[in-house]
Every structure is written in C-alpha cells, then in structure tokens.
N, C-alpha and C positions, 0 to 999 in steps of 0.2 A: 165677459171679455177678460182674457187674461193680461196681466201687466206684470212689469218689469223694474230694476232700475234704468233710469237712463243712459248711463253708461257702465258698460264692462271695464275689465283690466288694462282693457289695449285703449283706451279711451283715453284723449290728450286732456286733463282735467285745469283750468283755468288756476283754481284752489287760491283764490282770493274773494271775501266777499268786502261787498263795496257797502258802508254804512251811508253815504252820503255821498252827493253827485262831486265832482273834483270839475271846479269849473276852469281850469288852467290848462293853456297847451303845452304842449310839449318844448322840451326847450332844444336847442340844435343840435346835442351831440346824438338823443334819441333821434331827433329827424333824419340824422344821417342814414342811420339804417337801413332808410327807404332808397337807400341807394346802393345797401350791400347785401344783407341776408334776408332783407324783405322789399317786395315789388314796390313799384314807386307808389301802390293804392294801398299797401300794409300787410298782403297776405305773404306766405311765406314762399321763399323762391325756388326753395328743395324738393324734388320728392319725396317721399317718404321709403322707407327701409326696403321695404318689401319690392319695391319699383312700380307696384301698381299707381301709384300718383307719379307721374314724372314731374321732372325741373321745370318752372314756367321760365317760358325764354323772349317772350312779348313779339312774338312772330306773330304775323296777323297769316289768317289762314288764307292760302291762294286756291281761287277759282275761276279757269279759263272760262269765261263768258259764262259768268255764274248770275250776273244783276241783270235783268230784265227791268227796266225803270219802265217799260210799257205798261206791266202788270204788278209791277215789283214787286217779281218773287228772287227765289236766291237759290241755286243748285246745291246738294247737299256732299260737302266735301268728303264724307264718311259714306257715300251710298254705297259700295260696295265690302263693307266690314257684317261684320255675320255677331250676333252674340257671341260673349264668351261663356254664356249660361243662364240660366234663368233662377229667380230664384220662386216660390209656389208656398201654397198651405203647407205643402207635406214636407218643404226644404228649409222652412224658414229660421227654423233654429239655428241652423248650421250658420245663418247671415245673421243673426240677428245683434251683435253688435256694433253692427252696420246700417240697423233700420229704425226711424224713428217712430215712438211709440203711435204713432197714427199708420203710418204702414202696415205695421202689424197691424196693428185693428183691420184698418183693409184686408189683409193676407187671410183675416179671421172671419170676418162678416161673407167675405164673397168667395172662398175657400175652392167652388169649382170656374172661375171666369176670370178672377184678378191674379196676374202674377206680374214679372220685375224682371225685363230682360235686359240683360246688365253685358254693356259693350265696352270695349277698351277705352280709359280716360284720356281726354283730352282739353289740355286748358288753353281756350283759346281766346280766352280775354283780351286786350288790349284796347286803348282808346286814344285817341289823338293827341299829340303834343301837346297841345296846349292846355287841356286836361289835366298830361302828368304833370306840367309844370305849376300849374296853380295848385292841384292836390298838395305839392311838397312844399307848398306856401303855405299853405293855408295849417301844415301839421303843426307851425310854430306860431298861428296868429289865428285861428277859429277857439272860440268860448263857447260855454253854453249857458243859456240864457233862462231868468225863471224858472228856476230849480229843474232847468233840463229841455223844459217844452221850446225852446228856439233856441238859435243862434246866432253867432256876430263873430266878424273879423274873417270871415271866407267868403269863397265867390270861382263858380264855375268848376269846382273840382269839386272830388269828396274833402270833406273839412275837419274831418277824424279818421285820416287811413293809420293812429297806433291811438285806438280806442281804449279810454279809461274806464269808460260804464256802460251800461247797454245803453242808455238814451242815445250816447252819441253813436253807437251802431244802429238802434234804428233813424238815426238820421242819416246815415252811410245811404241806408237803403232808400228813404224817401229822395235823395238832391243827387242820387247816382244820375252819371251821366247816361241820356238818354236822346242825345238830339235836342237840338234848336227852335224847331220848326218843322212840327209835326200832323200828317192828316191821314185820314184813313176810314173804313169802315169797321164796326164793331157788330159782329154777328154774334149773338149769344143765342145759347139754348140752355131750356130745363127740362128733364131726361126725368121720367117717372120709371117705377119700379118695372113695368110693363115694358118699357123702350115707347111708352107716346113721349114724343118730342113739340114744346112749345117753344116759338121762338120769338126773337125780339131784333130790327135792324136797326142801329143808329150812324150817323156819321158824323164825325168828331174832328175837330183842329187844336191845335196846343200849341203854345208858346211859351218855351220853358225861358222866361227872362235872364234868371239865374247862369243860364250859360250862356248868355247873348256877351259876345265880345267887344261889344260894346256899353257895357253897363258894369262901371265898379260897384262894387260891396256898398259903397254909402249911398248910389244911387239906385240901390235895388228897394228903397221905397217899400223895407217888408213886404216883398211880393219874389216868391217862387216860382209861379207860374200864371197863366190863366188857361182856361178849358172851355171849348165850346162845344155843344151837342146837339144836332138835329133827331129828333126819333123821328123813322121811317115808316118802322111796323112795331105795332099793333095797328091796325088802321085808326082807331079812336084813338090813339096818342098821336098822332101824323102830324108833322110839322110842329110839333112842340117843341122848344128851344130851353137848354140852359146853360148860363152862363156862370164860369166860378175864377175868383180871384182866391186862390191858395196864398196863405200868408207865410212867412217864414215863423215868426214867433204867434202863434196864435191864442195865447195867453193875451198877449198887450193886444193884438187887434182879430179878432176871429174870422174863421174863412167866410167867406162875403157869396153870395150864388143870390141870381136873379132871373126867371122864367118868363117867358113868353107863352101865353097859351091860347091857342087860334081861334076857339071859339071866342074865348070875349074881346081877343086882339086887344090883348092888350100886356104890359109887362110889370111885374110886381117881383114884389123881394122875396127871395125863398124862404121859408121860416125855419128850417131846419136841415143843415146840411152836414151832418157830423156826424161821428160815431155809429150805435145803432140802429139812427133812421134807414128803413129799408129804401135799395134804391135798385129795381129792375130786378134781377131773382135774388140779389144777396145784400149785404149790410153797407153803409156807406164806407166802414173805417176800412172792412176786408179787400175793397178794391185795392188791386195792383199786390193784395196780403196781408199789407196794412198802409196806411198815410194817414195824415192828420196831424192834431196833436198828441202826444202820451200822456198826458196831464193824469186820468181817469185808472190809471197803473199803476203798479211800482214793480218797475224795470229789474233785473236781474241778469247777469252773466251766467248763466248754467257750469260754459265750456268752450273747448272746440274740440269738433270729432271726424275724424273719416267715417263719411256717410254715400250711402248710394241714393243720388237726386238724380231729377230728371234735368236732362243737359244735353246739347247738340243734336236737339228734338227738329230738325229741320222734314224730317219724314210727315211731322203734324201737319207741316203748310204746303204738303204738292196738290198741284193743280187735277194732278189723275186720283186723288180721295175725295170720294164723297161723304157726304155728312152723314149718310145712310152708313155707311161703313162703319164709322169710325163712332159715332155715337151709340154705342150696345147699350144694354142695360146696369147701372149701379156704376161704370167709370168706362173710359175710354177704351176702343178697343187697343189691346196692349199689343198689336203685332206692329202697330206704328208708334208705340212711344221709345223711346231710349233711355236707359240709365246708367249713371257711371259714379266710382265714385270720388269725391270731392269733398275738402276738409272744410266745415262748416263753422260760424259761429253761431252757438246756441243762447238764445237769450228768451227768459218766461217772463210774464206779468200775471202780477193779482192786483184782481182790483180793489182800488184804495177803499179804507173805510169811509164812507159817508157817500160816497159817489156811486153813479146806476149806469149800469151797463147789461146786456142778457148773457153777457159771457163774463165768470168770474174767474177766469184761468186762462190765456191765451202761451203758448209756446213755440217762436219762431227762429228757423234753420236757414242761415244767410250763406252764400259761396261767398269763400272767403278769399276770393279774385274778386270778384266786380261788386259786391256786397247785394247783389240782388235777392230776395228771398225767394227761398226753393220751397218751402215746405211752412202751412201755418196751422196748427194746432188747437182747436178754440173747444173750452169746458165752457158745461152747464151751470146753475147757479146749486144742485147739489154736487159737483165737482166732476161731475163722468164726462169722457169724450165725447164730442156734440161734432165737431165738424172736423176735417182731415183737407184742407185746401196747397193746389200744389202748382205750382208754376214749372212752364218746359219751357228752358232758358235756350237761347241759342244767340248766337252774333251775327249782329246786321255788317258784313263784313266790307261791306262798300261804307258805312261811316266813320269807323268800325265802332259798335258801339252793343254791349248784352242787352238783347230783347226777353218778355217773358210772353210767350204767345204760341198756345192759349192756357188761361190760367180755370182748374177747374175746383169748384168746391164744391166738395162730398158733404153729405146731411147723412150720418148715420143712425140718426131717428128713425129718418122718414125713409131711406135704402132711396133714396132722388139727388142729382149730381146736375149742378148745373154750368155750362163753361161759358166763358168771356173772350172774347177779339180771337174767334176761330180765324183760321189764314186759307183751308183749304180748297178745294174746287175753284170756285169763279170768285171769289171775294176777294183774292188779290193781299198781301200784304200792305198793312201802314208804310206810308211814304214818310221818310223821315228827312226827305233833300228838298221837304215841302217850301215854296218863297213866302217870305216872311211879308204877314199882313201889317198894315199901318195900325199906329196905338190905336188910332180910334175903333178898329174893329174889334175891338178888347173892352169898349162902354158899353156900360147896360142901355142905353141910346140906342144902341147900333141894334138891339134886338128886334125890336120892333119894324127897322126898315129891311130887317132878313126874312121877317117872316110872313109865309107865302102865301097866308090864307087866315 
C-alpha cells in the first residue's frame, strides 16, 4: 500500500508541538474571539480562499415538514443537488491533499467499487442557545484534569472550543452536544468479503446528564452520562441488559457498567468495559470513533486541514433504502453516501510505553464546527494500517444538534466492514425529544426489574 505525507503545501499546518498538557483556560481577551473571527464552538467563521468552504453563519437548515416524530426520520434538505464529481482509483491523485491516508488506502484496496462523490459544502452546524452560551463560559473556566484524562469547571457546552492540546479536542468530541434524552434502535451489521451480512438488534436509552439543565458542574457527581442497552438479536443474547455510568475523569473513578443476563436472572458487575475489550463487531474505545479515557495515548495535534468527510449524509437514513442495497461488499454502497469538504482537526496517538492496547498508532479527523469525528485511523502493533472507521455526520435539525449515523468501520485485514445505528428502511431514526426517565432508572437495581425473562 502506498503512503504519503500527511499533509501537502496547501495544508493549514498547526506548527506547534505541545511538550506537556497546559492545564489552564483561556483567559477573556482569547475568549472574545468566539464572538468574532471564530464560531461561538472555536471553528473558524470564514470560508476559505477558494470559496469551496463557505462563511459559517449559524442558520439552522429549514425543512418544510421535514420531522416526522411518528418515525423520526428528517427529509433531506440537499435531495435534489447532484455531485460536483467524483473522486476513483484512477482520480485520486489529483484529490489527494484532500484525503486522509485511510481513504487512500480504501481508494487502493477496493480500486473497482469504492469511490468519493463529492457535493457542494455545506456547514450546517448550529446548536441551541443555551449550549452557545455555556460553551463561551466554559472557554474561560474548563481545566484539564490528571495529566488530561478528565475535566473540571465546565458543564453542558463544549469546554475547549480554543483547544490548547489534543486531549482537550478529544474531549470536544466525547461531551459534544448530542441531546438530553435519548432513545432509539441500533441496528448493526458485519458485511463479509462475500456481501453475507450478519446482524445484531439492540435498543438503547441515554441520558446525557452533563447537558441536563438542571444540573451544575459541581453536581455532575463525575458522571457524563449513563447508557442502557437491551440486545434484541442474536436470539441467545435476547434480553440481555447493560447498564454504563460514563465518568467524566475516569482516572480518579473508572466507567462503572453492570449486566443482567437472563438466563441466570440475575445482575453482576461487568468486568471489563474499556478500551479494547471487544463489544458486538468492534472494540469498546472505537464506539462513536473513540470515548473513554486517553490515559493509554500520548495525544498529539498533527494540524488542521481541508478535507473531503462524509457530511449531510441524510440519503444513508431514508425509509425507501434497503439494507440489501446499501450494504455491497468491503463498504457502503457509495451512490448514497455524500462527501464535502470540511476543515478538520487532525490529532494522532501512540501508545504510551508500558500500557496494552491492539492498536499502537490511532489517528483522528474532527469537523471543526461541531467537533464530531469524521474519520478514525487505527494501526497494527507492527505499525501498518489495520482499520479506516468513518462516521456520516448530518444534523438533527429539529434539536438542532450533529448526528453520526451510521458509523462504519473498515477491517483492511480481513476486506469485512461492519456498521452501527443504521437509520434506513423501517428502523426509524433515534429519538433525541425522548422524556426524561426518573434517576432510579439509572440503578444497577432497576436492571433486574427490566428484565423480561
């Protein structure tokens, strides 16, 4: 497989490296920014030269009878835009300081079925009030905590929208706003060389605390969220339950998860819920790209680059694609994905001496509007490319808030791709205006009286 540098000439180069985490925020005259040359979440407000990135102007995108809360799906405000081109095997050069080295590899491994149809950009981020306003609090009163792995003095916004080091960008990305109170079906499949497709149902609730408006910073109790899971199918997993308390600094207190499993009816503590325990087709940390802790790292700022990611992927979730369709062999079929491009921040980890991980190289490509990651990168422990995982962003425009769904990751081993919280046919998009359950539905107690068998 052929490689590259990372970035070309035209490439925005960050050109500072960071020896040591800067645990201090920002002080007010920086923060002001966020109200002049940069969005109130830190990206930049300009287009770029060329005009392909236009000005972000925090318009939320209008769709006449676009929410269906029956099914809640979302019409796609772009449906009638056509490519502006595509890019292929045989084109790739001409784009390539615009694709991250894992695209290439794609571009390279699947040369006759994978290409990159690339639509007019559009930033259509934006998030509620009360979001910006905490974010621009929090630029002058969020720390980072244990040499990086948590934080303190924020609450309900992003808590580094003018990032000093990658930790706090990947914290951008774990505490991005995402809803309140959240439920839904996760449909996931893993897609063999062949196109045999095996699949798996769960259904899931969340309660992101951290955004709860009614919960200050000192009563967030180290708790970012919790998460519940029913598994549906496989039929021998059926009504199996887990429950996770995500911590904010998971150094001083680790994420906590406790299962219910039907046959013995009964519930116990999970033993292992981090990093590379596998969990349903891919690794625990990779869900959502990455979350967790960073502890097992050392973080780095690459850059920031205009990049072609997948974004205003609303074609992925209509009700008229079937899974037959859409899932070909080695990656999605690309006549319903979207790509545009968007300037990212790039941030690598190695893993730290003494610590075990099966990935000694990860590198991730964040939009650098909503800090969601587009694109995650993950090496072997002799250093080659192992996985190419990519998230199709779009916004949930009724909250308004950036979705990544579905998120798929590529196994260039093994030529097998497997995706997470499909939206299309009858499965209905996550419900994000879900009503907010009582704490107690949040005990590891409550497991047992949920479970059905």
């Amino acid at each position: 497989m052929k490689t590259r540098p990372l970035f070309s000439t035209l490439a925005i180069a960050v050109g500072i490296t960071f020896s040591s985490l800067s645990l201090a925020a920002v002080d007010n005259m920086e923060a002001k920014r966020l109200t002049s040359e940069l969005t109130p979440f830190g990206a930049e407000r300009a287009g770029n030269k060329e005009g392909t990135i236009p000005a972000w102007t925090g318009k939320l995108v209008s769709v006449d009878n676009g929410y269906d809360p029956e099914r809640v799906t979302r019409a796609d405000p772009f449906a009638d835009e056509k490519p502006l081109f595509e890019i292929t095997a045989e084109n790739y050069k001409e784009h390539q300081d615009k694709l991250s080295t894992g695209i290439i590899a794609m571009l390279e491994a699947y040369p006759d079925t994978f290409r990159i149809p690339v639509y007019k950009t559009h930033r259509t981020f934006t998030a509620p009030e009360r979001v910006v306003n905490n974010t621009l609090n929090n630029a002058t009163s969020a720390q980072l905590a244990n040499d990086g792995n948590g934080f303190s003095g924020a609450i309900a916004g992003i808590p580094f929208p003018i990032p000093q080091n990658a930790n706090e960008i990947i914290w951008n990305h774990i505490t991005r706003w995402q809803g309140i109170n959240v439920e839904g079906v996760n449909e996931a499949a893993l897609v063999q060389p062949s196109g045999q497709v095996k699949r798996e149902v769960s259904k899931y609730d969340a309660y992101f605390k951290y955004y709860d408006p009614n919960v200050t910073a000192e009563e967030l109790d180290n708790t970012l969220f919790f998460y519940l899971r029913e598994q549906i199918t496989p039929v021998r997993d059926a009504g199996e339950l887990t429950l996770v308390k995500e911590t904010v600094d998971q150094v001083a207190e680790p994420r906590k998860a406790w299962i219910y499993l039907p046959g013995q009816r009964r519930v116990k503590k999970a033993p292992t819920t981090a990093y590379d325990t596998p969990t349903g087709f891919i690794l625990t940390d990779e869900v959502d790209l990455y979350n967790g802790s960073p502890d097992r790292f050392d973080w780095q700022i690459v850059g920031k680059q205009e990049m072609y990611i997948p974004y205003n992927s609303y074609a992925l979730a209509s009700k008229d694609l079937s899974s037959e369709t859409l899932l070909t062999p080695h990656h999605l079929n690309p006549d319903y994905t979207r790509w545009e491009l968007h300037r990212v921040w790039v941030i690598e980890g190695n893993l730290k001496e003494g610590n075990r991980h099966i990935y000694s190289k990860r590198r991730m490509y964040l939009d650098e509007d909503s800090w969601a990651g587009a694109i995650m990168e993950a090496y072997d422990s002799r250093g080659g490319l192992w996985k190419v995982n990519t998230a199709h962003l779009k916004m949930a425009y009724e909250i308004p808030s950036m979705m990544s769904s579905p998120t798929v990751y590529h196994d260039l081993a093994n030529a097998t791709y497997s995706v997470s919280n499909m939206e299309n046919g009858d499965v209905g998009m996550r419900n994000i205006l879900a009503e907010q359950k009582p704490l107690s539905f949040w005990k590891s107690a409550n497991l047992r009286r949920l479970g059905k068998r």
